[in-house]
C-alpha positions as CSV (number, residue, x, y, z in Angstrom):
1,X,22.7,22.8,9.6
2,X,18.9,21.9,10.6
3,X,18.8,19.1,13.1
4,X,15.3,17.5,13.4
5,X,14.2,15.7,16.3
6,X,12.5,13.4,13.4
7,X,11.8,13.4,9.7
8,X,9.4,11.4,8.2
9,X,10.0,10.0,4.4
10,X,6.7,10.0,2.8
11,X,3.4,11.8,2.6
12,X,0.7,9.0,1.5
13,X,-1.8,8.2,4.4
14,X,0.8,6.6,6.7
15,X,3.1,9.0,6.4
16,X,0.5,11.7,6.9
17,X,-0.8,10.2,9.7
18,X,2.3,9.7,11.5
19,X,2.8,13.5,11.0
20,X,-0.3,14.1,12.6
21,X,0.0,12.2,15.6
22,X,3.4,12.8,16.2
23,X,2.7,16.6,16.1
24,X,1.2,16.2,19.2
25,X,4.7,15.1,21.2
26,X,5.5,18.5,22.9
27,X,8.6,19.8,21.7
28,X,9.3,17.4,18.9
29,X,11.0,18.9,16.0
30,X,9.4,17.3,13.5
31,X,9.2,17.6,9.2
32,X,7.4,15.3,6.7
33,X,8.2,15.3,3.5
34,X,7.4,14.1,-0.3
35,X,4.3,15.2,-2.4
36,X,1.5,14.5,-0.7
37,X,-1.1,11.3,-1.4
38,X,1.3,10.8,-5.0
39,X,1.3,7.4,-5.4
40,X,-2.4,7.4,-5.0
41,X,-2.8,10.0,-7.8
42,X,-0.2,9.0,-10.2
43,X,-0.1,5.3,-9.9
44,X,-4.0,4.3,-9.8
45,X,-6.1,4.5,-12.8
46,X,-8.8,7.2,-12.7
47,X,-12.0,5.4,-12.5
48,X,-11.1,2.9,-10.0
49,X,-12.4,2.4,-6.2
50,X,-11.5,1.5,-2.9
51,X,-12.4,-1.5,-1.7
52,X,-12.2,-1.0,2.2
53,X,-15.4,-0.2,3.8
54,X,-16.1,3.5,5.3
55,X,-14.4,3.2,8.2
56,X,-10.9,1.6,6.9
57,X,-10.7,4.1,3.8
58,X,-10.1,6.9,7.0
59,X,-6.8,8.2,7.4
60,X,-6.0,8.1,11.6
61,X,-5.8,11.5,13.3
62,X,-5.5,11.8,16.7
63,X,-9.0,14.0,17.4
64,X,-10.3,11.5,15.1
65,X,-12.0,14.8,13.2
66,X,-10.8,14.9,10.0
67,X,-12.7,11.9,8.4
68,X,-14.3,11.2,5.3
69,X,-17.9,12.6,6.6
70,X,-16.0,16.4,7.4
71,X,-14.1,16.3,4.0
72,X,-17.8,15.7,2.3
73,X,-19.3,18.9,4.0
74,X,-16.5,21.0,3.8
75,X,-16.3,20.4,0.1
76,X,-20.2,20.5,0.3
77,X,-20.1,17.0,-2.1
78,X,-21.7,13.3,-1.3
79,X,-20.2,10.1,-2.4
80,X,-20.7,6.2,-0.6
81,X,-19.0,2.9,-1.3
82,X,-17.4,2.1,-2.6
83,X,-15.2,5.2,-2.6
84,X,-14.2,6.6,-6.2
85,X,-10.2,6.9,-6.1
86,X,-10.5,10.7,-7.2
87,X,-12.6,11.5,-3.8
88,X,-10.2,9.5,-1.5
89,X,-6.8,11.2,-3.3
90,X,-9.0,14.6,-2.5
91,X,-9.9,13.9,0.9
92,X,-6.1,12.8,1.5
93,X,-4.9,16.4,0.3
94,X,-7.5,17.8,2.6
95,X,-6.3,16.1,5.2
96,X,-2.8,16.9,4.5
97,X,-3.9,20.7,4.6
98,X,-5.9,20.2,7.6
99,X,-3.1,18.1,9.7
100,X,0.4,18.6,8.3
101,X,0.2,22.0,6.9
102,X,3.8,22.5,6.9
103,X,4.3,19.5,4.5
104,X,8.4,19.9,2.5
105,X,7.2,18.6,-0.6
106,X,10.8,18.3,-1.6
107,X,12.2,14.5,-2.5
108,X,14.8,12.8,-0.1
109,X,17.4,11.6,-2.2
110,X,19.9,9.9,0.0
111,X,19.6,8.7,3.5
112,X,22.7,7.8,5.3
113,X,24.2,7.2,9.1
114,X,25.6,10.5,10.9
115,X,27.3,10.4,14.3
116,X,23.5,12.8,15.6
117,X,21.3,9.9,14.3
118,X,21.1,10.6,9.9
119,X,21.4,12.3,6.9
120,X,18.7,13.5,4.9
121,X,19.8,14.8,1.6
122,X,17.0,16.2,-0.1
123,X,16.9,16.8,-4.1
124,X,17.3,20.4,-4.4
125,X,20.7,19.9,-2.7
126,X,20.1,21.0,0.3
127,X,20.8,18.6,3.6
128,X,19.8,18.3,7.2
129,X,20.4,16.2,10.1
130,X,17.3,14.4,11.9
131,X,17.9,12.4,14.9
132,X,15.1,10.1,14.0
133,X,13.6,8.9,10.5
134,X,10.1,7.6,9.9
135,X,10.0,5.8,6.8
136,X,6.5,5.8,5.4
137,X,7.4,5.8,1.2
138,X,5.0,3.0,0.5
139,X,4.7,0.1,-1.9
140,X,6.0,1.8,-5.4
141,X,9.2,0.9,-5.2
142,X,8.9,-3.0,-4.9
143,X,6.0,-3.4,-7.6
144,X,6.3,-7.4,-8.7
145,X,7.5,-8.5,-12.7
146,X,7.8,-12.1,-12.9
147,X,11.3,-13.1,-14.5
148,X,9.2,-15.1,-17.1
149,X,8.2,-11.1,-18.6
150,X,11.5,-9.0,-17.8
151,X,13.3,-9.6,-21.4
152,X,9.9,-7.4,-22.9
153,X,10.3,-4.3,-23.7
154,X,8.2,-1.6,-22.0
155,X,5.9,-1.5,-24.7
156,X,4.8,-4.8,-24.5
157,X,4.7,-5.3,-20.5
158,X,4.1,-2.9,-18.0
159,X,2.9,-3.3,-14.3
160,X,-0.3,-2.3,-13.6
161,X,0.7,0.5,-10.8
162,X,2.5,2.3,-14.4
163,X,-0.7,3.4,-15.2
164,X,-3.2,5.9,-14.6
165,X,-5.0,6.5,-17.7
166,X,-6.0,3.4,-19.5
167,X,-7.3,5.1,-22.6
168,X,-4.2,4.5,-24.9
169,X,-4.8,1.0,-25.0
170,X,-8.4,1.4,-26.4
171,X,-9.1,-0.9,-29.7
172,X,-6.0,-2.6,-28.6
173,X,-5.9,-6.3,-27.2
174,X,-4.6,-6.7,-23.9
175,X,-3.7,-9.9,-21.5
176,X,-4.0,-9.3,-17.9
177,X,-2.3,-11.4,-15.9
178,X,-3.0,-11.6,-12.3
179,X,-6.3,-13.0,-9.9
180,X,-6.7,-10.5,-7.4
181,X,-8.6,-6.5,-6.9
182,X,-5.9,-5.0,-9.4
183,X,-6.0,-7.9,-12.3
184,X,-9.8,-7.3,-12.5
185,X,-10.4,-3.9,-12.0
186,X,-8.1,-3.4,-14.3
187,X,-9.6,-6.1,-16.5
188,X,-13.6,-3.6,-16.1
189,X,-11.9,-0.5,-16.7
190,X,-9.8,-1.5,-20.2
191,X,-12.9,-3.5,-21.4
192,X,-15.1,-0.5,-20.6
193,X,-12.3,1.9,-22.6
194,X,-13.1,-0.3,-25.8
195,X,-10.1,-2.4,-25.1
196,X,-10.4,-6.5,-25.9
197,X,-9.4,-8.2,-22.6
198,X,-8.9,-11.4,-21.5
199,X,-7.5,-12.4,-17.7
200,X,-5.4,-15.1,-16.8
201,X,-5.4,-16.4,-13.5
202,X,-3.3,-19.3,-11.5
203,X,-5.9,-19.5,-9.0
204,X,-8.6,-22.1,-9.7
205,X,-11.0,-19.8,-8.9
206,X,-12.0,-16.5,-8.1
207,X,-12.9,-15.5,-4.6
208,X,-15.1,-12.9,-4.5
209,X,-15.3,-10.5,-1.4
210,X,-19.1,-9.8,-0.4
211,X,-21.0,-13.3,-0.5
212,X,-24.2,-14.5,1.2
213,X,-22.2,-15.3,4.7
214,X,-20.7,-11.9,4.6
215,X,-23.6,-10.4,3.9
216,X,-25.7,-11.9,6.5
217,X,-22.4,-11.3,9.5
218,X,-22.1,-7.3,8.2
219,X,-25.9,-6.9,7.9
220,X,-28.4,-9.2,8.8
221,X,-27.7,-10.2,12.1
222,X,-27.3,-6.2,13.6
223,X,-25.1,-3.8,14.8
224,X,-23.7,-5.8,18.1
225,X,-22.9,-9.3,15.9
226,X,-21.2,-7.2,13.3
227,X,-19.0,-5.2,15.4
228,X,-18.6,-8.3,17.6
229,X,-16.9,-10.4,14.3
230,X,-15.6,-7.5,12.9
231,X,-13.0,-4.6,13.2
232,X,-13.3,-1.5,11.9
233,X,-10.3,-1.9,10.0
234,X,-11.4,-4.2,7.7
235,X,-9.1,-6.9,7.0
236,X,-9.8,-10.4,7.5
237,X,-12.9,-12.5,7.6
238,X,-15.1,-12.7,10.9
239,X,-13.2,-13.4,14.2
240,X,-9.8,-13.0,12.4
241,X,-10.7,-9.3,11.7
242,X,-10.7,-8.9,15.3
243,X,-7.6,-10.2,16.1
244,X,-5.4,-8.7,12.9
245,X,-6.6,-5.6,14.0
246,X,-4.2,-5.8,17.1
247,X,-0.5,-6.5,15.6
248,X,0.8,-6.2,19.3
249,X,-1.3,-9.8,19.7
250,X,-0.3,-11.3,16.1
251,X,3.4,-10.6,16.8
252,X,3.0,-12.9,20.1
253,X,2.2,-15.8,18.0
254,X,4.1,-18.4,16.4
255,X,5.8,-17.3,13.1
256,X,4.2,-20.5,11.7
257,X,0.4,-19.0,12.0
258,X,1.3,-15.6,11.8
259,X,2.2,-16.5,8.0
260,X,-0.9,-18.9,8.1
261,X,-3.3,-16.1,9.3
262,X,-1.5,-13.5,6.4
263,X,-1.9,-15.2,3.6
264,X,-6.0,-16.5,4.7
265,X,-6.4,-12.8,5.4
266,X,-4.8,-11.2,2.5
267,X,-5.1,-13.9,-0.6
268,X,-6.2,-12.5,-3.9
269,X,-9.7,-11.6,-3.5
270,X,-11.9,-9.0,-5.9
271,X,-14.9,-6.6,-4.8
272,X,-18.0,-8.5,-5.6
273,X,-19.6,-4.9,-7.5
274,X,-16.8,-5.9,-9.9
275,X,-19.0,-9.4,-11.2
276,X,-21.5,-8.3,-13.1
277,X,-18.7,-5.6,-15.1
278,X,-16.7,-8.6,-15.7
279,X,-19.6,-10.9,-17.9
280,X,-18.3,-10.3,-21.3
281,X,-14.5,-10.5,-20.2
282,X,-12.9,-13.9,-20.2
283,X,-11.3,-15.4,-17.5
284,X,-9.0,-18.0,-17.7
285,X,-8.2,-19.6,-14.3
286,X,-5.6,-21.9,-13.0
287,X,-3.7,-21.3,-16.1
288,X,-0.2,-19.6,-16.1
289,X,2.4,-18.1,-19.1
290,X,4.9,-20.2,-19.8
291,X,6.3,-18.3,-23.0
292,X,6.3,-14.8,-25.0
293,X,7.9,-13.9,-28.0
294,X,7.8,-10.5,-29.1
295,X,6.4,-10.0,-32.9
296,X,7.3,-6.6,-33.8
297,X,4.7,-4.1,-31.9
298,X,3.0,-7.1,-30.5
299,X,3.7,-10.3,-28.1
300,X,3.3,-13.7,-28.9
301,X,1.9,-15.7,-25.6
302,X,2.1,-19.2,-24.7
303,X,0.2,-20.6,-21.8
304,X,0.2,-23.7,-19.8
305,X,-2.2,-25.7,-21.7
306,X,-0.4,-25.0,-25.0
307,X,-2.7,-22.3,-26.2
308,X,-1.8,-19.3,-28.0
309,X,-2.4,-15.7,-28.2
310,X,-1.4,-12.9,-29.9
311,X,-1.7,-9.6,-27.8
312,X,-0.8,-5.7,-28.3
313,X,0.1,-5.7,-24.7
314,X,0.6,-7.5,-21.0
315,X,-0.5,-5.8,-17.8
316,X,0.7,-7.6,-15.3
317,X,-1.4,-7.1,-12.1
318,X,1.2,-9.5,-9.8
319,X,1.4,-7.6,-6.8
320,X,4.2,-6.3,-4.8
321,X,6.7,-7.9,-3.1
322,X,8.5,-6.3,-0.1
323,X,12.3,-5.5,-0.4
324,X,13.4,-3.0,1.2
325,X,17.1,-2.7,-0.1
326,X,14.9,-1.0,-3.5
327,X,14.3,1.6,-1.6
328,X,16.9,4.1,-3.7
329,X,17.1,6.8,-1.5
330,X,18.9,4.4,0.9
331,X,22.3,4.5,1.6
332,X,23.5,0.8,0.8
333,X,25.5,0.8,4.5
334,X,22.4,1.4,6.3
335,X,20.5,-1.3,4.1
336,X,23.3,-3.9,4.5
337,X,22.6,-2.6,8.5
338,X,18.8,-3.3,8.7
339,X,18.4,-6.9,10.0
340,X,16.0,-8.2,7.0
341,X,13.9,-11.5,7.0
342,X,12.6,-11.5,3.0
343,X,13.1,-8.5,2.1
344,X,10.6,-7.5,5.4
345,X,13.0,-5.6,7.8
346,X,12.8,-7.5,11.4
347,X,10.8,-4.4,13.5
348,X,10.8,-4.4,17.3
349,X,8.1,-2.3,19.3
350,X,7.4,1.3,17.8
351,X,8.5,-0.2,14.3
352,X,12.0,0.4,14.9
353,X,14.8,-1.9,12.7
354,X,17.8,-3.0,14.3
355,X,19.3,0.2,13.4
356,X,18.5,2.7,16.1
357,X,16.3,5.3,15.5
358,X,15.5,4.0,11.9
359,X,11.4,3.2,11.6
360,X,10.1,1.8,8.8
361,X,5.7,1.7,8.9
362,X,3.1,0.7,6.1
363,X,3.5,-2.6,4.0
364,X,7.0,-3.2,5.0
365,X,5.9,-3.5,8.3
366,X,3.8,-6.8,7.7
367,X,6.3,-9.1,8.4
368,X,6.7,-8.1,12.1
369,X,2.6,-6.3,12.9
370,X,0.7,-8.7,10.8
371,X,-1.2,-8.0,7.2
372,X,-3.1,-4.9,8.8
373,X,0.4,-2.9,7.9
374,X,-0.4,-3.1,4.0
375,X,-4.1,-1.1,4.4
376,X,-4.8,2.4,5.2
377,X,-6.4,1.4,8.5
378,X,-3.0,0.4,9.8
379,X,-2.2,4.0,9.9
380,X,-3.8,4.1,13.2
381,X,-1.7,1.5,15.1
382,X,1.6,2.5,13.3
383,X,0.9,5.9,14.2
384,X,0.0,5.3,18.1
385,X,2.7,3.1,18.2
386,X,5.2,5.7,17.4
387,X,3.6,8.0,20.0
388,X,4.3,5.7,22.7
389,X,7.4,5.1,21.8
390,X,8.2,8.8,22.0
391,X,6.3,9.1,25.0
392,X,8.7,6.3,26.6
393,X,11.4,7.9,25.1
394,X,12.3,6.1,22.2
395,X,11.9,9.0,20.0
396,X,13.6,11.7,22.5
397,X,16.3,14.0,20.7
398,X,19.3,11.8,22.1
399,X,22.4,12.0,20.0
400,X,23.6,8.4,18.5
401,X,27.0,6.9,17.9
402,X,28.7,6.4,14.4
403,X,27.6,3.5,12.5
């Protein structure tokens, strides 16, 4: 049977990533598998764009060569912000050819303890051992329904991440529900397809990324004040960018403002480009569903302030929430094994759970690193990170005891 030294779950820009830098550990058996840059491709709607600036819509590589600039000329195209979702799926398979050539597209079923370190069942029935495993399998499976929607039926309700095409729901009327980048890209996209929209909100208001103070930090006061406020990775307003862009420093602080700094950096916000294709869409804000009734093909929706609708269809743009027992490929030992604080598993230095040898990077890693985890740009740390820890040993081919 083929022992690995690690295997890494996952081929979206962490798990790529990881690959890449990890390749560079010499003598490291190492395999990544699952379809490359999938969820991006399958579970965004064509049309949409990235919101990161140029530098944090890069995926990490350790020459720091295969960037969006080299993509563009080796494909001999030109596109800016913000960045179409076709180009950055393209430049991700790029750098998936470019980086992890050797990607084993094939699906990891099941994932269990093994006296050598774990079990990798893959879904063509074959199995190997790997001494470590990298999880990097993203944000799909723990996509948010609010209990208020579950007794729906699928064609009534679906999550927004269900959907890449939204042409089906043209001359349809749709409620969105939802304040953040999804709810009302989501909300430009079906009113653009000929769909009747209207988006309801908790929120009070809407905050829109991109306004006059921003403007004047990133641009008008030059290069030096800009990179002084600001980290290349994007997340968080001035100052704070700098210091969410090192998780080693937001882990030191107390849980208290960690949580207090997350949700400041990462509350629902929407790209500012996204105002002016919003003017004929109504938005209802601070308002909430408090009751729906199917009607046949269509949904009967009650909301806060005792208003009514009638709607062909909800797309709920609520977010994920973190859990990583809904992982299925799992084995239900090693969840019930993974010391778990919310659903977030509790990650010591190199992203390691409490089970040894067991990593976990991306979005469930926010918990422990701070809100950079949940953004492409965290590739980088995640990905140096598990370096070091090889490089210290961490990751050496050592041969674990049954768990």
């Amino acid at each position: 049977m083929t022992i690995l030294d690690v295997a890494i779950i996952g081929a979206g820009p962490y798990g790529l990533a990881a690959g890449a830098h990890l390749r560079t550990v010499k003598g490291l058996e190492l395999r990544v598998f699952g379809e490359p840059m999938s969820f991006w491709d399958q579970n965004m709607p064509v049309g949409m764009f990235l919101r990161s600036n140029w530098t944090a819509t890069q995926i990490a590589d350790p020459n720091d060569e295969l960037t969006l600039e080299a993509y563009q000329a080796a494909h001999g195209i030109k596109f800016a912000l913000p960045v179409p979702i076709e180009h950055f799926v393209g430049y991700g398979l790029w750098y998936q050819r470019q980086a992890v050539p050797d990607l084993d597209r094939r699906k990891v079923a099941h994932l269990e303890a093994h006296p050598k370190g774990f079990r990798l069942f893959l879904d063509d029935g074959d199995s190997l051992l790997a001494r470590r495993v990298v999880i990097a399998a993203g944000i799909g499976s723990f996509a948010w329904r609010p209990p208020e929607f579950q007794s729906l039926p699928t064609n009534l309700t679906s999550h927004s991440s269900e959907h890449r095409d939204f042409q089906k729901f043209a001359g349809k009327r749709l409620l969105i529900v939802g304040g953040g980048q999804s709810a009302l890209e989501s909300g430009a996209l079906l009113h653009e397809g000929g769909a009747e929209v209207e988006i309801v909100a908790r929120s009070p208001r809407i905050h829109w990324l991109g306004g006059r103070a921003s403007r004047t930090l990133h641009h008008r006061l030059g290069k030096f004040t800009r990179n002084l406020l600001y980290a290349p990775t994007d997340v968080g307003p001035a100052v704070l960018s700098q210091l969410l862009a090192r998780p080693h420093l937001v882990r030191q602080l107390p849980r208290a403002l960690q949580d207090k700094l997350t949700k400041r950096a990462v509350r629902p916000a929407g790209a500012r480009w996204l105002v002016d294709r919003l003017k004929n869409t109504p938005i209802r804000l601070g308002g909430a569903v408090v009751g729906v009734t199917p009607l046949a093909e269509k949904v009967k929706v009650k909301l806060d302030d005792h208003s009514e609708r009638t709607v062909d269809h909800i797309l709920l743009a609520t977010g994920y929430r973190v859990d990583v027992s809904k992982y299925k490929f799992l084995a239900p030992s090693l969840v019930h094994s993974i010391d778990r604080f919310n659903g977030y598993p509790r990650l010591k230095p190199g992203l390691e759970t409490s089970v040894p040898g067991l990593h976990i990077i991306g979005a469930p890693a926010r918990w422990s690193f701070g809100p950079l985890m949940q953004f492409v740009s965290g590739a980088r740390y995640a990905s140096h990170a598990l370096v070091r820890a090889s490089q210290q040993n961490h990751l050496a081919p050592v041969e674990t005891g049954q768990r």
